[in-house]
C-alpha positions in Angstrom: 0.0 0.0 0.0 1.1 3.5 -0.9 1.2 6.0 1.5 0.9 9.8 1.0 0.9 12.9 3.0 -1.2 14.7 0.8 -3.2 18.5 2.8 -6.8 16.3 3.6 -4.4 13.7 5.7 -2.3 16.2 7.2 -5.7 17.9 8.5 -7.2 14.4 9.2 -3.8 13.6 11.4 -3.7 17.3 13.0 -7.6 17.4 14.3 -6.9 14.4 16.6 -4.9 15.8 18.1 -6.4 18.9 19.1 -9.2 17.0 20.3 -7.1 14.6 22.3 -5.6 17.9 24.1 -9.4 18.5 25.3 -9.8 15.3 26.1 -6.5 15.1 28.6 -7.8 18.4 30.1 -11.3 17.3 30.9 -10.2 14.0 31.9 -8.6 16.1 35.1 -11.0 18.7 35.7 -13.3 15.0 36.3 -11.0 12.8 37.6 -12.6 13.9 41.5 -16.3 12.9 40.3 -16.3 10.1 38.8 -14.0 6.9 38.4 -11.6 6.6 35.3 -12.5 3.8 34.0 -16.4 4.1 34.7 -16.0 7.6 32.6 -14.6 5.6 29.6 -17.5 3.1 29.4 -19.9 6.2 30.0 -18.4 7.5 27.1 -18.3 5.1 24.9 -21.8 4.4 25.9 -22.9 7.5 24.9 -20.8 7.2 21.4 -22.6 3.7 20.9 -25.7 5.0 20.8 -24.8 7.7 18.0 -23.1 5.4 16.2 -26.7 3.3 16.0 -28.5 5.7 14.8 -25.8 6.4 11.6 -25.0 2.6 10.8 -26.8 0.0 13.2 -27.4 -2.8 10.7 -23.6 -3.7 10.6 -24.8 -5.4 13.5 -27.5 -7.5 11.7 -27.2 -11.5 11.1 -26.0 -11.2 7.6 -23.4 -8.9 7.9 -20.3 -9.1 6.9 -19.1 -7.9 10.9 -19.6 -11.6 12.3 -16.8 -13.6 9.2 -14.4 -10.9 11.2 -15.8 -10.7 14.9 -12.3 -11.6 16.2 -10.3 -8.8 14.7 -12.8 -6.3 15.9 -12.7 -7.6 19.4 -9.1 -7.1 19.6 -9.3 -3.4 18.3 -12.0 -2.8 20.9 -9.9 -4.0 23.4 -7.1 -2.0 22.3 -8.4 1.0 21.1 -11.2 1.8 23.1 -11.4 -0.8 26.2 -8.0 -0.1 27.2 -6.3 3.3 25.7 -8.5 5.8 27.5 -9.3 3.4 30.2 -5.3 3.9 31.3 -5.4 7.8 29.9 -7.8 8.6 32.5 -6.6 6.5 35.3 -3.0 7.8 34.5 -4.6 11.4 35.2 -6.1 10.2 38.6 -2.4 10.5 39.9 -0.2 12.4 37.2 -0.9 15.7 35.9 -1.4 16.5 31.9 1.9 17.4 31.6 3.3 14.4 32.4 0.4 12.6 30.8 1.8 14.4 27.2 5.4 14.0 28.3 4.9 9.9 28.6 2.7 9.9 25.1 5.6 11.7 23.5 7.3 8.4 23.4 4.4 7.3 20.9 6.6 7.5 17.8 9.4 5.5 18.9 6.8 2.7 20.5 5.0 2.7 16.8 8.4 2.0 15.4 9.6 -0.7 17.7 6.1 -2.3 17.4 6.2 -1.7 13.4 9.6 -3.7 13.6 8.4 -6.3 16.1 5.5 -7.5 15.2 4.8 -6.6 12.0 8.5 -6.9 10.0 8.6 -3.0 9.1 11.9 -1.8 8.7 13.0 1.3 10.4 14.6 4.3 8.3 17.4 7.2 9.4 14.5 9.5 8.5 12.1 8.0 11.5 14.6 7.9 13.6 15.9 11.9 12.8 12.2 12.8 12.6 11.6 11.0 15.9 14.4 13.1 17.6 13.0 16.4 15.9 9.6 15.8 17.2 10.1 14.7 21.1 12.4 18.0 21.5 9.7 20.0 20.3 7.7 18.1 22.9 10.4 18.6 25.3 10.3 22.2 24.5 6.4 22.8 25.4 6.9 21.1 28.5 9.8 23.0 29.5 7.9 26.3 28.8 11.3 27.4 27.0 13.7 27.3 30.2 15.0 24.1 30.7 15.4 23.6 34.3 11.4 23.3 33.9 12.2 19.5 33.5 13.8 19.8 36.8 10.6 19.8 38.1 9.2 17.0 36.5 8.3 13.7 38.5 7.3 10.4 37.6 4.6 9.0 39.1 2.9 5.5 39.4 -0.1 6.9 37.0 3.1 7.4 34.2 2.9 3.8 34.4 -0.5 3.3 32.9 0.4 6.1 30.3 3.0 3.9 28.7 0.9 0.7 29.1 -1.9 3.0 27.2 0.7 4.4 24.1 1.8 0.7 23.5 -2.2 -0.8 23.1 -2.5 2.7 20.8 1.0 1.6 19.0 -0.6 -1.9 18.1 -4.1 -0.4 17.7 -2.5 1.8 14.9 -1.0 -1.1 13.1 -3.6 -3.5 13.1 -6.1 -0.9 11.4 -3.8 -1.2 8.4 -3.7 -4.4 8.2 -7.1 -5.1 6.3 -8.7 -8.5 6.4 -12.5 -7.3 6.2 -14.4 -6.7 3.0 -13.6 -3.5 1.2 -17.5 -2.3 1.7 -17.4 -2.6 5.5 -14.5 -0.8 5.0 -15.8 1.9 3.4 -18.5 3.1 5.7 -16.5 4.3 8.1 -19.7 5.0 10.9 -19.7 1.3 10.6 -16.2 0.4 10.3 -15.8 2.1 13.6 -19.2 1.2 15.4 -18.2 -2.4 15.1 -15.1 -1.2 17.3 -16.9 0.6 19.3 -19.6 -1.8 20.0 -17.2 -4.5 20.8 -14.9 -2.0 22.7 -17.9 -1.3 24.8 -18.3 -4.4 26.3 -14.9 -4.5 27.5 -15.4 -1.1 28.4 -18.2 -2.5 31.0 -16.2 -5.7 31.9 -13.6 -2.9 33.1 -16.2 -0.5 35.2 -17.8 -4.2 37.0 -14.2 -4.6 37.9 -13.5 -1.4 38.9 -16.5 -1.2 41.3 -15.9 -4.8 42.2 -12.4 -3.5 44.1 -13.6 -0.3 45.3 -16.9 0.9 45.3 -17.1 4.5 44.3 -20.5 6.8 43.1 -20.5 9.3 40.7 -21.0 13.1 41.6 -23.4 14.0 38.9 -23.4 17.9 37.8 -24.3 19.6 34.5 -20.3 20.5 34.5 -19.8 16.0 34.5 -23.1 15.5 31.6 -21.1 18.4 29.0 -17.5 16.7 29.9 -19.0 13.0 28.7 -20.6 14.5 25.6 -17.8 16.3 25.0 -15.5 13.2 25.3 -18.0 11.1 23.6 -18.3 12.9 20.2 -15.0 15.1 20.1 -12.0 12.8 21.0 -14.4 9.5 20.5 -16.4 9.4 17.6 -14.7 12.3 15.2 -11.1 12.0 16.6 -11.6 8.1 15.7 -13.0 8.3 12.4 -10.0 11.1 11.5 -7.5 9.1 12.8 -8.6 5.6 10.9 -8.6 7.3 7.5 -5.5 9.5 8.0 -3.5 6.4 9.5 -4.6 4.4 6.2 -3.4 7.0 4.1 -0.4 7.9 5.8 0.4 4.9 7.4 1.3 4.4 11.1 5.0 5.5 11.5 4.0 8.8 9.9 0.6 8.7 11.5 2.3 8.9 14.8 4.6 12.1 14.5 1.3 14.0 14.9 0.1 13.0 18.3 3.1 14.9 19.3 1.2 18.1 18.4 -1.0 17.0 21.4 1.0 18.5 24.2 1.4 21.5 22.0 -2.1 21.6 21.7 -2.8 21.3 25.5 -0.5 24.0 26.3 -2.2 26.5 23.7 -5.5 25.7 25.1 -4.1 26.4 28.5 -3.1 29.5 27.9 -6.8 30.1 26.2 -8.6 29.0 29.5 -6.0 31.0 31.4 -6.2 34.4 29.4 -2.1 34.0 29.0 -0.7 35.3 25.3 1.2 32.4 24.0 4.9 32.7 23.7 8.0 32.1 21.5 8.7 28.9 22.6 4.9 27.4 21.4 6.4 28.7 17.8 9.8 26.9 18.1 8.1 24.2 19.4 5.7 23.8 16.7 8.4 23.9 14.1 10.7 20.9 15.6 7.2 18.8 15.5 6.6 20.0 12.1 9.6 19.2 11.0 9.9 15.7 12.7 6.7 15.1 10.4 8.2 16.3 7.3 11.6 14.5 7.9 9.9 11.1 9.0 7.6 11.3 5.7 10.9 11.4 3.3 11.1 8.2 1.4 
């Protein structure tokens, strides 16, 4: 398969992220009212039944969902039972920035796991773009003055944030690696409700076991019902569908350079919430991730 990095995947690739910056945000401004892992099956919940109304019958007898129920289970589980599952729990006891800082690694785990399990080869160019791309990450975090980083500790919710960036790695790969028919393919509401719908249920298997070890309720407020539609249909259901068709035509070690805009992202909204004018270092930043993109994308 060809892969291009034409303007439509480059904005397909860039609006995840932006999302995904929301998403880390309101994952803390929660994380006190309601359990991680309970607000990642109340999500996808909520996204399931969108998805029903735009392309239910992939679940009927005769589709062609069922010849392929396996693969579908395993890209539930990875991409939607387990990735925000350990995003949100991360956050119960690390902070955004060192949620970003830990999902920087993204494009050297996408290479490793390219090489690993699926025999791809990797180039000088990822590994320059790579380099390129985390010290534009690097930069963000360290606000432009480097003893920022001094600062920085790891904590055991950095744990789950590596866990969650390796089930993303293989998610990524395995959603190139087409065995369905071309039609199921093609409608992508359906293509990812058979994820989601899947994903759900290990989504719920998760929450039993969460309550199961500590009981906890949720504190309902109109601030909680906005933050799960928010997360439902922004970094859920669009970021999803962008991120499918721009990993296709990009393919995944590209794919990944982008997520690095995330902490970029979560910095510039930041400064939004916080009234602060953005500084030189967001620029510089943005052009070592930019360029990591560009560099990794030379064949």
């Amino acid at each position: 398969m060809t892969h291009r990095l034409t303007p439509r995947t480059i904005f397909l690739l860039t609006l995840p992220p932006l999302l995904w910056a929301g998403n880390t945000i309101v994952g803390r401004l929660v994380h006190d009212v309601v359990p991680p892992v309970l607000l990642n099956f109340m999500r996808w919940l909520i996204a399931l039944g969108i998805l029903l109304v735009l392309a239910g019958p992939v679940f009927g007898r005769t589709s062609p969902l069922w010849a392929h129920w396996r693969r579908f289970a395993l890209l539930g589980l990875l991409g939607i039972g387990m990735y925000n599952a350990l995003q949100y729990m991360a956050l119960q006891s690390s902070t955004p920035i060192n949620v970003t800082l830990v999902a920087a690694g993204l494009p050297v785990w996408m290479m490793l796991t390219g090489r690993l399990f699926f025999g791809v080869p990797i180039s000088r160019a990822q590994v320059a773009g790579a380099v390129l791309s985390i010290a534009g990450v690097v930069l963000v975090l360290a606000r432009g003055e480097w003893q920022h980083l001094l600062a920085l500790r790891l904590v055991p919710g950095d744990l789950f944030m590596i866990l969650a960036t390796i089930a993303w790695s293989v998610y990524s790969w395995l959603l190139i690696r087409t065995t369905e028919p071309a039609t199921l393919r093609a409608d992508w509401a359906g293509f990812l409700l058979a994820q989601v719908g899947f994903g759900a249920l290990w989504s719920g298997a998760f929450a039993l076991g969460e309550q199961a070890l500590g009981p906890s309720g949720v504190q309902w407020s109109w601030t909680l019902m906005a933050a799960l539609l928010y997360v439902a249909v922004g970094p859920a259901i669009i970021a999803f569908r962008c991120w499918g068709e721009g990993v296709r035509q990009a393919g995944p070690g590209v794919a990944a350079f982008f997520v690095n805009l995330t902490p970029l992202f979560t910095a510039l909204l930041s400064t939004a919430i916080l009234g602060e004018t953005p500084h030189g270092y967001h620029a510089a930043a943005f052009v070592l991730i930019v360029a990591g993109i560009v560099v990794s994308a030379r064949r």
